[in-house]
C-alpha positions in Angstrom: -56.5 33.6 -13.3 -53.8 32.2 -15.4 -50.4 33.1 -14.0 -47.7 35.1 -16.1 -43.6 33.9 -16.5 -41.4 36.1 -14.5 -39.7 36.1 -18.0 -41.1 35.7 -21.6 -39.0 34.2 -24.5 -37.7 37.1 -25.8 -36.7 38.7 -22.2 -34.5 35.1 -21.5 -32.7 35.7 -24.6 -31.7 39.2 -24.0 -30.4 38.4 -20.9 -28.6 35.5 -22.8 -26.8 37.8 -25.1 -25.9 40.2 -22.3 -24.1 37.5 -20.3 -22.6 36.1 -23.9 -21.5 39.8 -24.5 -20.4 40.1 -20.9 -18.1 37.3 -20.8 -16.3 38.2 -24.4 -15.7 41.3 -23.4 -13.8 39.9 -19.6 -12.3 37.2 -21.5 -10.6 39.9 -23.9 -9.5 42.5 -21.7 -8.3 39.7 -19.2 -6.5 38.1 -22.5 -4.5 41.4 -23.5 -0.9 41.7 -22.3 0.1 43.1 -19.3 3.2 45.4 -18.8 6.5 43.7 -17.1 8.6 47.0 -17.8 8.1 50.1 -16.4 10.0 52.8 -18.1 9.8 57.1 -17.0 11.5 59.3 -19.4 12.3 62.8 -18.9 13.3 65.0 -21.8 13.6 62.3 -24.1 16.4 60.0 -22.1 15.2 57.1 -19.7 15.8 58.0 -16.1 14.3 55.0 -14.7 13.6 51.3 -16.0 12.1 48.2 -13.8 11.0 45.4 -14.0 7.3 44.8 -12.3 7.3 41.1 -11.9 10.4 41.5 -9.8 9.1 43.6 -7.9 8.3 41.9 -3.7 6.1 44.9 -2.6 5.3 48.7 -3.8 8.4 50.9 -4.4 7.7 54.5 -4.4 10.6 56.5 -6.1 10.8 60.4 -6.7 11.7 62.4 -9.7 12.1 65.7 -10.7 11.1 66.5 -13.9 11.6 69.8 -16.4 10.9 73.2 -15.4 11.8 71.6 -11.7 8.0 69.9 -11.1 8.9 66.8 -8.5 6.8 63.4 -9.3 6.1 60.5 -7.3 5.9 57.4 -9.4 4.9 53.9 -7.4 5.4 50.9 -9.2 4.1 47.2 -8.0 3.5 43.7 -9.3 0.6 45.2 -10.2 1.4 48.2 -12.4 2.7 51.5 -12.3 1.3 54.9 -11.6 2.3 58.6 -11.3 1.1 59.1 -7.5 1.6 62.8 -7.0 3.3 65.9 -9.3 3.6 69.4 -8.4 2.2 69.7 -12.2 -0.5 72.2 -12.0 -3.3 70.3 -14.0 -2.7 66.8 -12.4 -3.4 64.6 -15.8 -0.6 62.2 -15.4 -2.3 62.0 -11.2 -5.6 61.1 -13.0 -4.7 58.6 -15.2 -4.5 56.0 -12.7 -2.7 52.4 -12.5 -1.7 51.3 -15.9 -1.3 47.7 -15.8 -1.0 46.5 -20.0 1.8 47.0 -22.1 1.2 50.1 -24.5 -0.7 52.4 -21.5 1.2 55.5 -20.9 0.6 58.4 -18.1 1.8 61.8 -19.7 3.0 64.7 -17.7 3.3 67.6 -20.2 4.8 70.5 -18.1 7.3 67.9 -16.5 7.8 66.5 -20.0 7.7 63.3 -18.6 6.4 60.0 -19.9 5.4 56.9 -17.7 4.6 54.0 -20.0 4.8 50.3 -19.9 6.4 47.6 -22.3 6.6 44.0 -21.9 3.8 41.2 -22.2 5.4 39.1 -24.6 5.0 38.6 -28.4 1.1 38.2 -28.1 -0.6 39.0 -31.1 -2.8 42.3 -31.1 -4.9 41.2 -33.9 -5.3 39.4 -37.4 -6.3 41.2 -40.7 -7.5 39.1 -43.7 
């Protein structure tokens, strides 16, 4: 009885292009900038600006939105996040930790806006 491969040609180079495709994809989203400034705006005018990297530890910081709706935003090395609202559909909750430059959190009813900036002058892409 002659004894099969665990793997034929064509099953080794599948699993070849999905460690290729694997590693391209880490290597980019590992590659894009992260965010060094947090900035929450309420109404339109910045009511608070920091600057992650200088952060030591996690800093928890309470605001009060439009329409009176109290946030919790916690900001770290790390990234920044909306921890709790009093919002009643919890969107800018859900979003999570935004860690690159560009990612926002949202809180409509609040009118709020958690975004991050920062991450140098890296190039986002290159159109011949």
């Amino acid at each position: 009885m002659e004894k099969k491969p665990f793997l034929s040609a064509k099953g080794l180079l599948l699993c070849a292009l999905l460690l290729l495709t694997a590693g391209i994809a880490y290597a980019a989203l590992s590659l894009s900038p992260r965010g060094t400034l947090a900035l929450v705006e309420v109404d339109g005018q910045v009511v608070l600006e920091r600057d992650l990297s200088s952060l030591a530890g996690t800093e928890t910081v309470p605001l009060e939105g439009a329409n009176g709706i109290q946030l919790t935003v916690e900001l770290s090395p790390e990234g920044a996040r909306v921890a709790s609202s009093s919002c009643p559909d919890q969107v800018c909750v859900h979003t999570g930790l935004l860690t690159r430059a560009g990612e926002s959190a949202i809180c409509l009813p609040a009118r709020a806006t958690l975004r991050l900036e920062g991450g140098g002058d890296a190039i986002d892409a290159t159109v011949y």
